[in-house]
N, C-alpha and C positions, 0 to 999 in steps of 0.2 A: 779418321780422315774424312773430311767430305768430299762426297761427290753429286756433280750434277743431277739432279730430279731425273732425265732424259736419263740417264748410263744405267742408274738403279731401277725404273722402269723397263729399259731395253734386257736386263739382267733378268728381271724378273717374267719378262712374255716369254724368253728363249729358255726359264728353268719349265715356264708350264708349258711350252711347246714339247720340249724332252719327254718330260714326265706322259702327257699324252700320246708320243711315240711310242714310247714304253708301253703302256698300257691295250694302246691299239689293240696288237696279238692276241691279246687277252680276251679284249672285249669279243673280237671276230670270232676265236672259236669256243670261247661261252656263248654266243648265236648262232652255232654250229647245231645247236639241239633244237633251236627251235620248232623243228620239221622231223617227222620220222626220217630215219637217214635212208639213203638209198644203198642199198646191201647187193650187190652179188651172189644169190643165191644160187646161179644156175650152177656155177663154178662149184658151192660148197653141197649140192644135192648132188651132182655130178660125183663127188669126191666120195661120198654117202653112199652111192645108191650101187645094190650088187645086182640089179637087174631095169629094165627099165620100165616096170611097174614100181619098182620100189622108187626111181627116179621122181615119175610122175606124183604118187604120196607122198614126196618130201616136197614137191611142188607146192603143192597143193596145200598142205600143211604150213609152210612158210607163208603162202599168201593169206591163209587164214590168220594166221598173226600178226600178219603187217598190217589187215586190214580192222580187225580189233587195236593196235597198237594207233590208228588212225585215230581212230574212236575215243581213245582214252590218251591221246601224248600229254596232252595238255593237264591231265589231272596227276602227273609225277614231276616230284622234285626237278629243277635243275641239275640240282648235283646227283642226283639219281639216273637221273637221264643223259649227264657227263659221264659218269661212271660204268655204266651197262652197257652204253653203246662202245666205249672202249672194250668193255670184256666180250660182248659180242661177234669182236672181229678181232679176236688173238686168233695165233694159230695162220693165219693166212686167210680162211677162211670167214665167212658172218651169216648168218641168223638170224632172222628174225623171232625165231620160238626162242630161240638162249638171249634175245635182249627183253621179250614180254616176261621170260621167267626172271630174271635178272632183277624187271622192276617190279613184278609182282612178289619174289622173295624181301626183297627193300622194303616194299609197303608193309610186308606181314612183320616183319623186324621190326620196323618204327611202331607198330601197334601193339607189339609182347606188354603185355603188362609189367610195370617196373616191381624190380624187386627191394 
Protein backbone atom coordinates (compact mmCIF):
# COMPACT_ATOMS: atom_id res chain seq x y z
CA UNK A 1 0.00 0.00 0.00
CA UNK A 2 1.39 3.41 -0.52
CA UNK A 3 1.89 5.96 1.67
CA UNK A 4 2.86 9.57 1.66
CA UNK A 5 6.72 10.43 1.56
CA UNK A 6 5.80 12.75 4.84
CA UNK A 7 3.86 9.60 7.17
CA UNK A 8 7.10 7.18 6.18
CA UNK A 9 9.51 9.87 7.08
CA UNK A 10 7.61 10.97 10.22
CA UNK A 11 7.53 6.89 10.93
CA UNK A 12 10.97 6.76 10.49
CA UNK A 13 12.35 10.09 12.98
CA UNK A 14 9.94 8.87 15.83
CA UNK A 15 11.43 4.90 15.37
CA UNK A 16 15.09 6.73 15.67
CA UNK A 17 13.79 9.03 18.45
CA UNK A 18 12.77 5.81 20.41
CA UNK A 19 15.73 3.91 19.82
CA UNK A 20 17.88 6.91 21.23
CA UNK A 21 15.61 6.99 24.16
CA UNK A 22 16.45 3.63 24.62
CA UNK A 23 19.76 3.92 24.39
CA UNK A 24 20.25 7.19 26.41
CA UNK A 25 20.52 5.06 29.94
CA UNK A 26 22.96 3.20 28.50
CA UNK A 27 25.16 5.72 27.08
CA UNK A 28 24.85 7.76 30.75
CA UNK A 29 26.04 5.15 32.80
CA UNK A 30 28.77 3.76 30.41
CA UNK A 31 30.16 7.70 31.10
CA UNK A 32 29.50 6.94 34.63
CA UNK A 33 33.41 5.59 34.54
CA UNK A 34 34.84 8.09 33.16
CA UNK A 35 36.01 9.67 36.41
CA UNK A 36 37.30 7.67 39.45
CA UNK A 37 33.97 7.31 41.33
CA UNK A 38 33.48 9.01 44.37
CA UNK A 39 33.41 6.20 47.12
CA UNK A 40 32.38 6.62 50.87
CA UNK A 41 35.13 5.58 52.60
CA UNK A 42 34.66 7.06 55.79
CA UNK A 43 31.47 4.82 56.31
CA UNK A 44 33.44 1.67 55.01
CA UNK A 45 36.78 2.46 57.37
CA UNK A 46 34.52 3.27 59.93
CA UNK A 47 32.82 -0.21 59.63
CA UNK A 48 36.77 -1.71 59.42
CA UNK A 49 38.44 -0.15 61.92
CA UNK A 50 38.55 -1.69 65.73
CA UNK A 51 40.32 1.14 67.08
CA UNK A 52 40.94 4.53 65.75
CA UNK A 53 44.47 4.23 64.68
CA UNK A 54 43.37 1.47 62.83
CA UNK A 55 40.47 3.94 61.45
CA UNK A 56 43.07 6.51 60.58
CA UNK A 57 45.38 3.59 58.28
CA UNK A 58 42.42 2.64 56.45
CA UNK A 59 42.18 6.26 55.84
CA UNK A 60 44.96 6.73 54.64
CA UNK A 61 45.36 3.51 52.78
CA UNK A 62 42.13 4.31 50.76
CA UNK A 63 43.47 7.67 49.84
CA UNK A 64 46.58 6.17 48.58
CA UNK A 65 44.53 4.33 46.09
CA UNK A 66 42.22 6.69 45.02
CA UNK A 67 45.03 8.75 44.27
CA UNK A 68 47.11 6.12 42.16
CA UNK A 69 43.68 5.07 40.68
CA UNK A 70 43.81 9.02 39.69
CA UNK A 71 46.97 8.35 37.92
CA UNK A 72 46.24 5.43 36.02
CA UNK A 73 41.98 5.56 35.30
CA UNK A 74 42.52 6.24 32.10
CA UNK A 75 44.81 3.41 31.20
CA UNK A 76 41.90 0.57 32.14
CA UNK A 77 39.35 -0.97 30.04
CA UNK A 78 35.97 0.52 30.20
CA UNK A 79 34.40 -2.60 30.86
CA UNK A 80 37.01 -3.16 33.53
CA UNK A 81 36.39 -0.01 35.09
CA UNK A 82 32.33 -0.79 34.63
CA UNK A 83 32.84 -3.87 36.31
CA UNK A 84 35.22 -3.21 39.51
CA UNK A 85 33.57 -0.25 40.30
CA UNK A 86 30.32 -2.32 40.65
CA UNK A 87 32.37 -4.95 42.69
CA UNK A 88 33.93 -2.39 44.75
CA UNK A 89 30.69 -1.17 46.29
CA UNK A 90 28.78 -4.51 47.07
CA UNK A 91 28.22 -5.14 50.28
CA UNK A 92 27.03 -1.61 51.29
CA UNK A 93 30.11 -0.53 51.69
CA UNK A 94 33.21 0.84 48.79
CA UNK A 95 36.85 0.91 48.47
CA UNK A 96 39.03 2.24 46.75
CA UNK A 97 42.05 -0.40 47.46
CA UNK A 98 39.14 -3.52 46.38
CA UNK A 99 38.47 -1.26 43.12
CA UNK A 100 42.58 -0.61 42.18
CA UNK A 101 42.97 -4.48 43.14
CA UNK A 102 39.94 -5.32 40.96
CA UNK A 103 41.63 -3.62 37.97
CA UNK A 104 44.82 -4.37 38.59
CA UNK A 105 43.80 -8.37 38.99
CA UNK A 106 41.76 -7.70 35.24
CA UNK A 107 45.06 -6.23 33.75
CA UNK A 108 47.12 -9.26 35.11
CA UNK A 109 44.33 -11.73 33.65
CA UNK A 110 44.12 -10.15 30.16
CA UNK A 111 48.09 -10.55 30.12
CA UNK A 112 48.26 -14.56 31.24
CA UNK A 113 49.76 -15.98 28.43
CA UNK A 114 47.28 -17.92 26.21
CA UNK A 115 47.25 -21.52 26.41
Amino acid sequence: MWQPMATTMARAEARAFLVCMLLLPISLSAGAVDAVPNLNINASCKLEAESANSQRQCLADETQARDKLTQQWGQYPNSDRQQCTQTAKLGGTASYVELLTCLEMATAARNLPKQ
